[in-house]
mmCIF file of the C-alpha atoms, coordinates in Angstrom:
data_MODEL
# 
_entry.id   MODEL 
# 
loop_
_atom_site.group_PDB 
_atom_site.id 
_atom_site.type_symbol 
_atom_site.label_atom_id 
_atom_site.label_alt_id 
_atom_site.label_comp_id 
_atom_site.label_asym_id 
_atom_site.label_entity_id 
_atom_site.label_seq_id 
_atom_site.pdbx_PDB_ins_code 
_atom_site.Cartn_x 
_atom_site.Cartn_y 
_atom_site.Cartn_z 
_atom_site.occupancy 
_atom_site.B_iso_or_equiv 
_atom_site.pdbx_formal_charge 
_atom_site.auth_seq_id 
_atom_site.auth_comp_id 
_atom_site.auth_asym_id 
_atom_site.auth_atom_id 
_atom_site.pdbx_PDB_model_num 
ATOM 1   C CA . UNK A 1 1   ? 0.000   0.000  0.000   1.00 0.00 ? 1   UNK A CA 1 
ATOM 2   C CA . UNK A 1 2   ? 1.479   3.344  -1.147  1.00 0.00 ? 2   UNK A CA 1 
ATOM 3   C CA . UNK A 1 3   ? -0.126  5.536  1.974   1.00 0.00 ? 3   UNK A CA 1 
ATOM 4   C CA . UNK A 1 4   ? -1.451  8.376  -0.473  1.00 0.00 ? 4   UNK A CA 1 
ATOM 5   C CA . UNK A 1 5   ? -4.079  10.434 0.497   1.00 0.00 ? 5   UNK A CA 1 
ATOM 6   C CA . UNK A 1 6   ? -5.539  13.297 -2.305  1.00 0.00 ? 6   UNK A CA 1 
ATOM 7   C CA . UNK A 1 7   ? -7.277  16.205 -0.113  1.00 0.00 ? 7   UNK A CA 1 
ATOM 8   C CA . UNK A 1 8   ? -9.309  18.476 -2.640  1.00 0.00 ? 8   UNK A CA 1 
ATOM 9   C CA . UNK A 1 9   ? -12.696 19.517 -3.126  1.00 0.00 ? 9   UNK A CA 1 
ATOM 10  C CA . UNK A 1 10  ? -15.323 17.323 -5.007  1.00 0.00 ? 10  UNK A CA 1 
ATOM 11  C CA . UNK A 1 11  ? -14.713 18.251 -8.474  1.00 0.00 ? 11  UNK A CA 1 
ATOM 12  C CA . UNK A 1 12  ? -11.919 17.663 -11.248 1.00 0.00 ? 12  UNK A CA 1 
ATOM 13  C CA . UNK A 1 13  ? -10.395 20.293 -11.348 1.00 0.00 ? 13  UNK A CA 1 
ATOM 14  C CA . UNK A 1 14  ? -6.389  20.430 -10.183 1.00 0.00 ? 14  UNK A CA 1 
ATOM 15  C CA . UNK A 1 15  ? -6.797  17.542 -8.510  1.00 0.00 ? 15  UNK A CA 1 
ATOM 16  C CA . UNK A 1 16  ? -7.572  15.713 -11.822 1.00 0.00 ? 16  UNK A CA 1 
ATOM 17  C CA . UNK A 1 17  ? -4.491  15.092 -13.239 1.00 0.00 ? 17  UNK A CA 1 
ATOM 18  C CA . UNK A 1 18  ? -3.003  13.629 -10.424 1.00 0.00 ? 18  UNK A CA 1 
ATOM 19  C CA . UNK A 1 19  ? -5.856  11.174 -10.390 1.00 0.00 ? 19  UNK A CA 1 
ATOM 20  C CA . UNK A 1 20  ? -5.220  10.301 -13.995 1.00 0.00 ? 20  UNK A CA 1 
ATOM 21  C CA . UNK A 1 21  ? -1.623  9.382  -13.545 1.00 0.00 ? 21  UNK A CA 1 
ATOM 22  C CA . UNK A 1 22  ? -2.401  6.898  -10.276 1.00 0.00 ? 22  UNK A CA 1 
ATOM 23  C CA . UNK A 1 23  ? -5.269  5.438  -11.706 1.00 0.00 ? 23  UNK A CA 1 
ATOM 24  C CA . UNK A 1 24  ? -3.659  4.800  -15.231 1.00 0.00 ? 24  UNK A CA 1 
ATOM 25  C CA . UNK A 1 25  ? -0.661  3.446  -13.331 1.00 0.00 ? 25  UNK A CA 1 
ATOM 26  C CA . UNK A 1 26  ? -2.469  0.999  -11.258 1.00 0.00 ? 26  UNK A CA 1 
ATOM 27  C CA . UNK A 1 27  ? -1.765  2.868  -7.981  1.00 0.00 ? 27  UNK A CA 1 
ATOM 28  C CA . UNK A 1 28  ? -4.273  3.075  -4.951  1.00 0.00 ? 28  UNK A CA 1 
ATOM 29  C CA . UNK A 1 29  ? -5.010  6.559  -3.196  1.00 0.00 ? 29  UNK A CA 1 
ATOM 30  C CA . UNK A 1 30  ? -7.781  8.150  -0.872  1.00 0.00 ? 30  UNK A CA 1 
ATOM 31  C CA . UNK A 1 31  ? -9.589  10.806 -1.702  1.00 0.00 ? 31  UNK A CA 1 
ATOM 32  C CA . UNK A 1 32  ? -10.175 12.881 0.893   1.00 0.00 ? 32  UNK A CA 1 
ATOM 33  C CA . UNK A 1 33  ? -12.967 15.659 0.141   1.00 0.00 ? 33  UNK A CA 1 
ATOM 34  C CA . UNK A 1 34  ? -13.513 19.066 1.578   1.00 0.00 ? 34  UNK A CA 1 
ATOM 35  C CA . UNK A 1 35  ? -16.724 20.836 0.771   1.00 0.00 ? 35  UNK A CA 1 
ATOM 36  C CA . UNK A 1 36  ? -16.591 24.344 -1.055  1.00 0.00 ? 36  UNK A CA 1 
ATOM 37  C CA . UNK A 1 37  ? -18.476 26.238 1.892   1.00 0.00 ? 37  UNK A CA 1 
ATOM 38  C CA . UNK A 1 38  ? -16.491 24.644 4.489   1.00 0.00 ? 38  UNK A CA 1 
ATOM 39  C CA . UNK A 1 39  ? -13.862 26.042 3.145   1.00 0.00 ? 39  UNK A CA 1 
ATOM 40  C CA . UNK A 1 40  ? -14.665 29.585 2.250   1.00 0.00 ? 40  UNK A CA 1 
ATOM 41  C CA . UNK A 1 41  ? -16.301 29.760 5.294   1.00 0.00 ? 41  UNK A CA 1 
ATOM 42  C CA . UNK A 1 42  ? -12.996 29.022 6.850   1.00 0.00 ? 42  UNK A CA 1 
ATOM 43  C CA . UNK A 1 43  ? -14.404 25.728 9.113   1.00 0.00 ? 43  UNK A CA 1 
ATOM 44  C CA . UNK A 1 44  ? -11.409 23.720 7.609   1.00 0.00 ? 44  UNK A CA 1 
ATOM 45  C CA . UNK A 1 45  ? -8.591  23.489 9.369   1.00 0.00 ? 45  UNK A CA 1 
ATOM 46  C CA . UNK A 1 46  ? -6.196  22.893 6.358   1.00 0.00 ? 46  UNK A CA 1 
ATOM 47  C CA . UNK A 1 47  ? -6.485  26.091 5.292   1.00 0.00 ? 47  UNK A CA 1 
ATOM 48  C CA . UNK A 1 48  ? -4.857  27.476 8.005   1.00 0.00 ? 48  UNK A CA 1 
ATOM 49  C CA . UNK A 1 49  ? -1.826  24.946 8.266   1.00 0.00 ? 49  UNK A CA 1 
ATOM 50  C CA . UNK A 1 50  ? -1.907  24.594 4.324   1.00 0.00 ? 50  UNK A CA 1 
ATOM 51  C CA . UNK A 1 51  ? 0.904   25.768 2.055   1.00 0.00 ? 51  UNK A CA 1 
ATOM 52  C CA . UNK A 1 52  ? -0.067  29.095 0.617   1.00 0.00 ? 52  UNK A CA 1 
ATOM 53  C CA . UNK A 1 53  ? -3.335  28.016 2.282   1.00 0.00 ? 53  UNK A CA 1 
ATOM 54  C CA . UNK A 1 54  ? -4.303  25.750 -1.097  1.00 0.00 ? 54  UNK A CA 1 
ATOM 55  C CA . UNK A 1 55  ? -4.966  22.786 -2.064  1.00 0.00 ? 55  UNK A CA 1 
ATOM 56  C CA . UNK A 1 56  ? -4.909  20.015 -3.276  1.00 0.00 ? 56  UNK A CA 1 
ATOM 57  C CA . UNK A 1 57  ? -2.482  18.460 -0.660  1.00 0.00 ? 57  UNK A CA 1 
ATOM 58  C CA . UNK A 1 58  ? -0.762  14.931 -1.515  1.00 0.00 ? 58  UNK A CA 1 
ATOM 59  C CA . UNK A 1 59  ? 0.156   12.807 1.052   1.00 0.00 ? 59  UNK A CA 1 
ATOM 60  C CA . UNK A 1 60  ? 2.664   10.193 0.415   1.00 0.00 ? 60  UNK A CA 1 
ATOM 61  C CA . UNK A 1 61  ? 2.295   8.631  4.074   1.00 0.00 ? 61  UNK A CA 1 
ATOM 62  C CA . UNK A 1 62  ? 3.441   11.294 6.580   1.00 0.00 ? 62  UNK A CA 1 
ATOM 63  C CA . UNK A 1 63  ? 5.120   13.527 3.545   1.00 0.00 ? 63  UNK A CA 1 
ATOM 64  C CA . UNK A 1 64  ? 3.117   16.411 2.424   1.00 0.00 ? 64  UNK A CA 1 
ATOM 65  C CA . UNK A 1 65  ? 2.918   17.731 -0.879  1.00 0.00 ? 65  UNK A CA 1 
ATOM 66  C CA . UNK A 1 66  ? 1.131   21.208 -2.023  1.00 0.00 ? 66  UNK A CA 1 
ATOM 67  C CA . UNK A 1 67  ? 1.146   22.467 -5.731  1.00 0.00 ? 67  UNK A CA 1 
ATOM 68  C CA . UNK A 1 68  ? -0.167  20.622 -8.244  1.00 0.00 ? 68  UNK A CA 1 
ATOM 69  C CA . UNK A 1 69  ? 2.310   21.108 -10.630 1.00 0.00 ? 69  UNK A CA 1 
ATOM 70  C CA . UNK A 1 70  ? 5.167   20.123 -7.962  1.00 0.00 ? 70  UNK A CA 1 
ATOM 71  C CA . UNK A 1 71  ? 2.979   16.667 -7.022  1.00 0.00 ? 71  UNK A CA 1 
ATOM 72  C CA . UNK A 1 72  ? 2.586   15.439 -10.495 1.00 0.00 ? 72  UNK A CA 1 
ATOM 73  C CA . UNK A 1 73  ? 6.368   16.434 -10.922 1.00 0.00 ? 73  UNK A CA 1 
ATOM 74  C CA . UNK A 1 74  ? 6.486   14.150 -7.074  1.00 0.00 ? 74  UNK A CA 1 
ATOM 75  C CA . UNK A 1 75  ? 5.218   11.277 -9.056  1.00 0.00 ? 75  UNK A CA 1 
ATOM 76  C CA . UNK A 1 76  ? 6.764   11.714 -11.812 1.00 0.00 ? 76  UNK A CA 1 
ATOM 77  C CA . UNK A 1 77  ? 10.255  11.162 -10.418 1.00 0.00 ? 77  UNK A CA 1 
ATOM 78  C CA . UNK A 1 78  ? 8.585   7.894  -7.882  1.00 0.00 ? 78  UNK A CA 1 
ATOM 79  C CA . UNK A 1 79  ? 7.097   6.388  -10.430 1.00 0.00 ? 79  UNK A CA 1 
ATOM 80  C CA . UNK A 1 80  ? 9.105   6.211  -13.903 1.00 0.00 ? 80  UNK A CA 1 
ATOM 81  C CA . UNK A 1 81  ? 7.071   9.287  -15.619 1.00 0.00 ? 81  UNK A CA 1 
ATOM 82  C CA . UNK A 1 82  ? 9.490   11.655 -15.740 1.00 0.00 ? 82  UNK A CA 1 
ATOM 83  C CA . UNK A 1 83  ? 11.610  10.896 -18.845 1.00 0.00 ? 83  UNK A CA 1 
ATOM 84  C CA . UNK A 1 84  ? 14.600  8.386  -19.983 1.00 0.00 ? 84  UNK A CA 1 
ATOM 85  C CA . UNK A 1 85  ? 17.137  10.882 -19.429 1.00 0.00 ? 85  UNK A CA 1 
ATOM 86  C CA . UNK A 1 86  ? 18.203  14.351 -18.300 1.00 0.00 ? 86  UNK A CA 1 
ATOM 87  C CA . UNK A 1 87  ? 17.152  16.244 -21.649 1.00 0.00 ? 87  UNK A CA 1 
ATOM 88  C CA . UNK A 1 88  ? 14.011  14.526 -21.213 1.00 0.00 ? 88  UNK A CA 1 
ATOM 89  C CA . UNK A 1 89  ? 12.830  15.375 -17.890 1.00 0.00 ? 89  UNK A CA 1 
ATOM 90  C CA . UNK A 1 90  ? 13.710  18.666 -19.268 1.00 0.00 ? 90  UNK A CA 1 
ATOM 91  C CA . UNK A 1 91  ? 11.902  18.779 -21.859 1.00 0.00 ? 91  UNK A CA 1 
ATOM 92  C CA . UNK A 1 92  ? 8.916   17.043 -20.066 1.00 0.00 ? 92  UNK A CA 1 
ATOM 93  C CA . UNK A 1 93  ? 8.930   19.962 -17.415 1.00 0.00 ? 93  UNK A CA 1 
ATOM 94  C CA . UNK A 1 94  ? 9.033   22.580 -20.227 1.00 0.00 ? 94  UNK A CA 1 
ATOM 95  C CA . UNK A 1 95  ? 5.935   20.906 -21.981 1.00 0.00 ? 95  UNK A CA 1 
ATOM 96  C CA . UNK A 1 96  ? 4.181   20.802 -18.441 1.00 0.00 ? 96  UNK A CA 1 
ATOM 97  C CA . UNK A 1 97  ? 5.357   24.887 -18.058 1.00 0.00 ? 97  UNK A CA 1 
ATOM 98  C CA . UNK A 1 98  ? 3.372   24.932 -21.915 1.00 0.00 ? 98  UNK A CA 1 
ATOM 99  C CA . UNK A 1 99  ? 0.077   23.248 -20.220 1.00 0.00 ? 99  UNK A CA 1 
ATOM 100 C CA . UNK A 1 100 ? -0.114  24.734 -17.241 1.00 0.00 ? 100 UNK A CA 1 
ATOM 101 C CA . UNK A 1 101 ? -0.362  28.454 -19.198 1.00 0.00 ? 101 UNK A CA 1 
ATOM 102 C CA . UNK A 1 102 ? -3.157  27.035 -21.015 1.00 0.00 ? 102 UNK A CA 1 
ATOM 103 C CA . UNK A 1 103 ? -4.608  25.870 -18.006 1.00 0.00 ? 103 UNK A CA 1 
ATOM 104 C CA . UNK A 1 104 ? -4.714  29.188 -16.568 1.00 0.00 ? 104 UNK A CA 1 
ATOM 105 C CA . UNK A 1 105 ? -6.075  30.817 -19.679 1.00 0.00 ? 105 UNK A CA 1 
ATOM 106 C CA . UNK A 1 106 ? -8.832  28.611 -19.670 1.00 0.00 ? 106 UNK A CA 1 
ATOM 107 C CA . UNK A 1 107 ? -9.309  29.430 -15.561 1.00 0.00 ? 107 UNK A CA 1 
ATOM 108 C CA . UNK A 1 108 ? -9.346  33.166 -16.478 1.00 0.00 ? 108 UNK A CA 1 
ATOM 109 C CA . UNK A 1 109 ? -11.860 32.505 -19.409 1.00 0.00 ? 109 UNK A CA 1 
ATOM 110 C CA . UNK A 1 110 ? -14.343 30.589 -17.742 1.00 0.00 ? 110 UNK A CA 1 
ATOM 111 C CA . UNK A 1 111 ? -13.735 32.465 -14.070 1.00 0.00 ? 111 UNK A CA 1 
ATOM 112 C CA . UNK A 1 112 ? -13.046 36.124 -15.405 1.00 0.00 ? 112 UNK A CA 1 
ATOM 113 C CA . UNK A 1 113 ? -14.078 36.678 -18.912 1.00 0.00 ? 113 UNK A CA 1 
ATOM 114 C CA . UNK A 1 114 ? -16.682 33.774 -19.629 1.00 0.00 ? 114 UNK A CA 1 
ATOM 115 C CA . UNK A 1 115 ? -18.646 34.166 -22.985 1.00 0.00 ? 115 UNK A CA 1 
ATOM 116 C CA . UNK A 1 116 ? -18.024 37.838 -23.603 1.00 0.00 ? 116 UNK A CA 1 
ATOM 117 C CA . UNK A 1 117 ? -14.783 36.605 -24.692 1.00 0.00 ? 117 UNK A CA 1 
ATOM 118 C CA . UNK A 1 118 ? -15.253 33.307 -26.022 1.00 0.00 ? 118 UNK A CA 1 
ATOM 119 C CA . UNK A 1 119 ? -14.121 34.231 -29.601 1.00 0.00 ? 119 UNK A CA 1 
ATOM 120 C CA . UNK A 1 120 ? -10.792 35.532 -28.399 1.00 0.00 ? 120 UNK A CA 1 
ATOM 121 C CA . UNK A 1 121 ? -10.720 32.763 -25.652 1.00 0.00 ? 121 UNK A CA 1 
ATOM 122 C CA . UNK A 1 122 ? -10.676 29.806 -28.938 1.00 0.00 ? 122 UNK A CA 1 
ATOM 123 C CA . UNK A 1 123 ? -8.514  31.652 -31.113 1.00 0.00 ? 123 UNK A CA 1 
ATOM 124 C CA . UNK A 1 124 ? -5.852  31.449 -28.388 1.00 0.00 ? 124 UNK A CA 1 
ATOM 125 C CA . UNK A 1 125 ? -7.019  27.708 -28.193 1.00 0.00 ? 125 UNK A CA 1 
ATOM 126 C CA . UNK A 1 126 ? -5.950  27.377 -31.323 1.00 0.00 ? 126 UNK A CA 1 
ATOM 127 C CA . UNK A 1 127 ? -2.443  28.948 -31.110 1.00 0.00 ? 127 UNK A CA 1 
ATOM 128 C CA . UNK A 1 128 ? -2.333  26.638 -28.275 1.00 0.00 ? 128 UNK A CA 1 
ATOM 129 C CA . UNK A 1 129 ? -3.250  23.617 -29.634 1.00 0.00 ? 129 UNK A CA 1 
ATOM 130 C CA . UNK A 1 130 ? -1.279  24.021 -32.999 1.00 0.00 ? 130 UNK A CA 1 
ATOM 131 C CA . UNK A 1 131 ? 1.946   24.205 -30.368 1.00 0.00 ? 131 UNK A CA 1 
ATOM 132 C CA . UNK A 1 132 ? 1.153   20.893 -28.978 1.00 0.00 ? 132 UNK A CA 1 
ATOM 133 C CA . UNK A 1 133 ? 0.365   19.163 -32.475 1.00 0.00 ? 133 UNK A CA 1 
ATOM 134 C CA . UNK A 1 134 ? 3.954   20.501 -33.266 1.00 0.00 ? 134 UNK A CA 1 
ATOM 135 C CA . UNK A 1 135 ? 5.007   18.774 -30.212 1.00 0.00 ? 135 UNK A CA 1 
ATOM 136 C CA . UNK A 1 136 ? 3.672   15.392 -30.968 1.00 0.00 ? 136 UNK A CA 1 
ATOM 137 C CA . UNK A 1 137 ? 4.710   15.484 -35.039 1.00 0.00 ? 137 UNK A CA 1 
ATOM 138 C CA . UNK A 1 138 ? 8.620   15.950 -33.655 1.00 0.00 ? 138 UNK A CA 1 
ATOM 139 C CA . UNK A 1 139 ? 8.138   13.000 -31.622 1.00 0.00 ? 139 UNK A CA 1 
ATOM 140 C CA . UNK A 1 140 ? 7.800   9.683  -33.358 1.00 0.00 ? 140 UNK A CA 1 
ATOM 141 C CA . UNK A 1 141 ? 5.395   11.571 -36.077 1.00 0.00 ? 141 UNK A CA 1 
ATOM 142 C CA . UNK A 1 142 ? 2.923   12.276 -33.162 1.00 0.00 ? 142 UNK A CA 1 
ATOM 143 C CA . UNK A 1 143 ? 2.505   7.994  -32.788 1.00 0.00 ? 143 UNK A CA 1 
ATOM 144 C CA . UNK A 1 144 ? 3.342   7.930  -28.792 1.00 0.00 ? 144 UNK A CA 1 
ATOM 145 C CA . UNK A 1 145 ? 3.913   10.623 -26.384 1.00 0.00 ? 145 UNK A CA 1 
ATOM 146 C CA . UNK A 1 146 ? 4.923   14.156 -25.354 1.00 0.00 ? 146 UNK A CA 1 
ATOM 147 C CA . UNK A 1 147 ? 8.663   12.917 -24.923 1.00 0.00 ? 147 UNK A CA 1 
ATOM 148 C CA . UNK A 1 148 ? 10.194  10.314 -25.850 1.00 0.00 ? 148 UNK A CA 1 
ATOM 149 C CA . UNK A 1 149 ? 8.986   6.693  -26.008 1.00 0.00 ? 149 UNK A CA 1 
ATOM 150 C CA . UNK A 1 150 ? 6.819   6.627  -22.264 1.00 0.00 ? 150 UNK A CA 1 
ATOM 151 C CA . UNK A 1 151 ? 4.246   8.362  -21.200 1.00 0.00 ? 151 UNK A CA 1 
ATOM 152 C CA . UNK A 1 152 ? 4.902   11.504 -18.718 1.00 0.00 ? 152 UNK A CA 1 
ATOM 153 C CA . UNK A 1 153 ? 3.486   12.882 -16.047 1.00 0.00 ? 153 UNK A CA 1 
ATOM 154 C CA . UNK A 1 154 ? 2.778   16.153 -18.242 1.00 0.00 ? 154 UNK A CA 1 
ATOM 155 C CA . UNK A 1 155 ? 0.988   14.289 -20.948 1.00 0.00 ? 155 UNK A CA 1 
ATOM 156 C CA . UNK A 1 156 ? -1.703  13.418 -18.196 1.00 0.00 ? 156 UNK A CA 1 
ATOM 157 C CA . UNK A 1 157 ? -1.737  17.464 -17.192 1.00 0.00 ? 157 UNK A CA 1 
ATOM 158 C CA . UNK A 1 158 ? -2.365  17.810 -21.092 1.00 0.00 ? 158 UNK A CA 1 
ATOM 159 C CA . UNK A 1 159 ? -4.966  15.027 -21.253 1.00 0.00 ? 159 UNK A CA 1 
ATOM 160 C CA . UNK A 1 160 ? -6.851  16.911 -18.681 1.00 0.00 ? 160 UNK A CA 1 
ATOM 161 C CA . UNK A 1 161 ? -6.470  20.180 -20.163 1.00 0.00 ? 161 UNK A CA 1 
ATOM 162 C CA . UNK A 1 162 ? -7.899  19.272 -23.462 1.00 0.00 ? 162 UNK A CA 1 
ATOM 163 C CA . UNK A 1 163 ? -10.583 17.441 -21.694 1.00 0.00 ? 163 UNK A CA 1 
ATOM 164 C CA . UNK A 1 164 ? -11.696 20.849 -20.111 1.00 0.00 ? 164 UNK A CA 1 
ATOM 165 C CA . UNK A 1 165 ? -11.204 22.703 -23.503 1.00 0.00 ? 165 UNK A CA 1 
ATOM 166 C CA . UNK A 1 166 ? -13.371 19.506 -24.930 1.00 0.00 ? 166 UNK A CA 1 
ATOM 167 C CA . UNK A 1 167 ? -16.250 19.985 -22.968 1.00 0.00 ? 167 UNK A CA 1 
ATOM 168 C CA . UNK A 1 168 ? -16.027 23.402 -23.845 1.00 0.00 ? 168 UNK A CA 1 
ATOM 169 C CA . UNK A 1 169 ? -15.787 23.656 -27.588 1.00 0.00 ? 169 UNK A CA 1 
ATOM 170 C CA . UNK A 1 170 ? -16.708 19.818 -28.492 1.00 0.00 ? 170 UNK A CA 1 
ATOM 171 C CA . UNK A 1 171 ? -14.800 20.091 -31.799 1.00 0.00 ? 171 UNK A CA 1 
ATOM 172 C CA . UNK A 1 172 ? -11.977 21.910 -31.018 1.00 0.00 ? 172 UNK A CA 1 
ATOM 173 C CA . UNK A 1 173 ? -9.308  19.467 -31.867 1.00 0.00 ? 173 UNK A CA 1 
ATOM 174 C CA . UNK A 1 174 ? -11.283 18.673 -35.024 1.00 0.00 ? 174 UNK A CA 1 
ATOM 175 C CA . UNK A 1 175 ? -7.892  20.945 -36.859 1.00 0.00 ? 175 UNK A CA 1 
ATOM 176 C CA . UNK A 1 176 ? -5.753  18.688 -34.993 1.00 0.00 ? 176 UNK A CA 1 
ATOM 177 C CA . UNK A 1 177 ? -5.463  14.651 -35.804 1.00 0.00 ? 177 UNK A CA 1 
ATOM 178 C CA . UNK A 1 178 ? -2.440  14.093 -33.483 1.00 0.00 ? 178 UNK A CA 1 
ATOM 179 C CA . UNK A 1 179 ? -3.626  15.717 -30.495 1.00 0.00 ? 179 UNK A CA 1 
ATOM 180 C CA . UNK A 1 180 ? -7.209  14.143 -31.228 1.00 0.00 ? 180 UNK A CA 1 
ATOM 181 C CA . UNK A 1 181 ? -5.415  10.509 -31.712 1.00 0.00 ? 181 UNK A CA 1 
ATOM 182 C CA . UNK A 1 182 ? -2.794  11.513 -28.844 1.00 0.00 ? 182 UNK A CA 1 
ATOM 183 C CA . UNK A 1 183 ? -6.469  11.584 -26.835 1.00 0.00 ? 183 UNK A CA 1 
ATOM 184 C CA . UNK A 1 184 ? -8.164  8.579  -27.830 1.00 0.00 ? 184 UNK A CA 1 
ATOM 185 C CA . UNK A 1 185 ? -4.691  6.623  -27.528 1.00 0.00 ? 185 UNK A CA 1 
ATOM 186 C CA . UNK A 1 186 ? -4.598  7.190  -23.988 1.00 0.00 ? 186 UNK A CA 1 
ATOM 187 C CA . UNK A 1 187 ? -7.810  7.330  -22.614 1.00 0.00 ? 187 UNK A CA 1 
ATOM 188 C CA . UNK A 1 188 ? -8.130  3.530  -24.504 1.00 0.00 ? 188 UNK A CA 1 
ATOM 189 C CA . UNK A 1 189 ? -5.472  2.540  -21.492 1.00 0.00 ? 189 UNK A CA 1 
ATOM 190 C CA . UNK A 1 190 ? -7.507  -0.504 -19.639 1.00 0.00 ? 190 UNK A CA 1 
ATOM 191 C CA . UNK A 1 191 ? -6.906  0.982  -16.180 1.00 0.00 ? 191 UNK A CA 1 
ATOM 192 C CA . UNK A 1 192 ? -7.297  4.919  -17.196 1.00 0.00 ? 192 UNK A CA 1 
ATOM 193 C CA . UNK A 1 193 ? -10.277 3.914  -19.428 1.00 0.00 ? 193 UNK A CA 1 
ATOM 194 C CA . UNK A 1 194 ? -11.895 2.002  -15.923 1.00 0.00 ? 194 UNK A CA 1 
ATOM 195 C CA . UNK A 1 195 ? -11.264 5.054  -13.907 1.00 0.00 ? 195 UNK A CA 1 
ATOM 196 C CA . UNK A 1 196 ? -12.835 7.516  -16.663 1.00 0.00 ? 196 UNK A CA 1 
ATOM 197 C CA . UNK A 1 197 ? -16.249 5.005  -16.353 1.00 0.00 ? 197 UNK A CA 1 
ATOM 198 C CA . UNK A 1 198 ? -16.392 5.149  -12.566 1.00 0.00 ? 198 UNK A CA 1 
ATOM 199 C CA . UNK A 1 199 ? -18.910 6.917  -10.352 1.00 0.00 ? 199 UNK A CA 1 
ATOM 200 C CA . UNK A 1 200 ? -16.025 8.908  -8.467  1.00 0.00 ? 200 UNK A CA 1 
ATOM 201 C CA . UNK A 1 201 ? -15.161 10.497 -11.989 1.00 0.00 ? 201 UNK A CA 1 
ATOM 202 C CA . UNK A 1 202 ? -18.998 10.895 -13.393 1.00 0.00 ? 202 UNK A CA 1 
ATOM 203 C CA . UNK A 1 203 ? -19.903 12.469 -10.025 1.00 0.00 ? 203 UNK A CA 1 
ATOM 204 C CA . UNK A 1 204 ? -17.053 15.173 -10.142 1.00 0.00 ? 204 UNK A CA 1 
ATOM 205 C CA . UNK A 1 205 ? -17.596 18.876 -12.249 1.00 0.00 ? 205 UNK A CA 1 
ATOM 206 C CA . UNK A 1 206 ? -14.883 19.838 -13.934 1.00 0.00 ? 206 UNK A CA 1 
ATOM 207 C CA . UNK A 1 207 ? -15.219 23.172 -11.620 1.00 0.00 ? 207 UNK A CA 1 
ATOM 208 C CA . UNK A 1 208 ? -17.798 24.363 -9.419  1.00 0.00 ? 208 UNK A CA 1 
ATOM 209 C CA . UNK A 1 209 ? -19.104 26.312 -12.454 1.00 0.00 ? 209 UNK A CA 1 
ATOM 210 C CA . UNK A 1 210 ? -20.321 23.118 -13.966 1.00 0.00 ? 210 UNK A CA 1 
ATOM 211 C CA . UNK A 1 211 ? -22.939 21.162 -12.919 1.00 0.00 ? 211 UNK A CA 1 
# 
């Protein structure tokens, strides 16, 4: 038993991609929720003791984790996700830097600017997406991963990512046959595709703006 314990609140969200690389890697974790109004309301106690008074928190027995960017990049390095080599991991952090700017243009979109701005919100999609497809075409003609031949723990940030953009714009990877193939590759994983069909996934929003 590996001990972990994923504290976050009962959606998707940040926590997601950490549950995407466990799950598709066969490893066992707790999730341990904390309601939305509990926590604004300031009845949790973890957001006093908390890191930058965030979460998610990953626990990894009695080690403590905040960030997720710095927990995938945790798991990367315990479990064999993070590269071949040094150039790799590298390169594999870069690509994560890449998502996680996406990710926050999508926060900022569907937090700050919503559909006033969804024109300008997809065109920047776009330039986004057209630098991952670039990615995948330099690696193995887009047939694997981010990096190299193994997966990474940023291609399960980028999964994520363009699962939130997905459910936002349903065809926006229709310009885009390697990240659209990239998708269906992994997601087809036996273990990832078990934990994508189970009620602990269904039941979570992507954010507490979706229902």
């Amino acid at each position: 038993m590996t001990g972990y314990t994923l504290t976050y609140f009962p959606i998707r969200g940040r926590g997601e991609p950490i549950r995407l690389l466990l799950a598709d890697n066969g490893v066992s974790w707790k999730d341990d929720e904390v309601q939305m109004q509990d926590w604004q309301a300031g009845k949790v106690e973890l957001k006093k003791t908390a890191i930058f008074g965030q979460m998610p928190r990953f626990q990894d027995g009695d080690f403590a984790i905040y960030q997720s960017n710095a927990i995938l990049r945790y798991l990367g390095r315990k479990h064999g996700l993070n590269g071949s080599n040094e150039k790799e991991s590298t390169k594999i952090d870069m690509i994560n830097d890449g998502v996680e700017d996406l990710r926050q243009k999508y926060y900022r979109f569907l937090f700050t600017d919503n559909e006033e701005n969804k024109d300008k919100y997809l065109q920047d999609l776009n330039t986004f997406l057209g630098y991952f497809e670039k990615i995948l075409s330099e690696n193995s003609k887009g047939s694997k991963y981010l990096v190299g031949d193994k997966i990474s723990y940023a291609d399960y940030n980028l999964l994520d990512t363009l699962q939130c953009n997905l459910d936002l714009s349903p065809t926006c990877l229709s310009k885009y046959p390697l990240l659209s193939a990239y998708v269906e590759r992994i997601i087809s994983h036996p273990k990832l595709s078990a934990y994508l069909k189970s009620d602990g996934r269904k039941r979570r929003p992507i954010t507490p703006k979706h229902k």
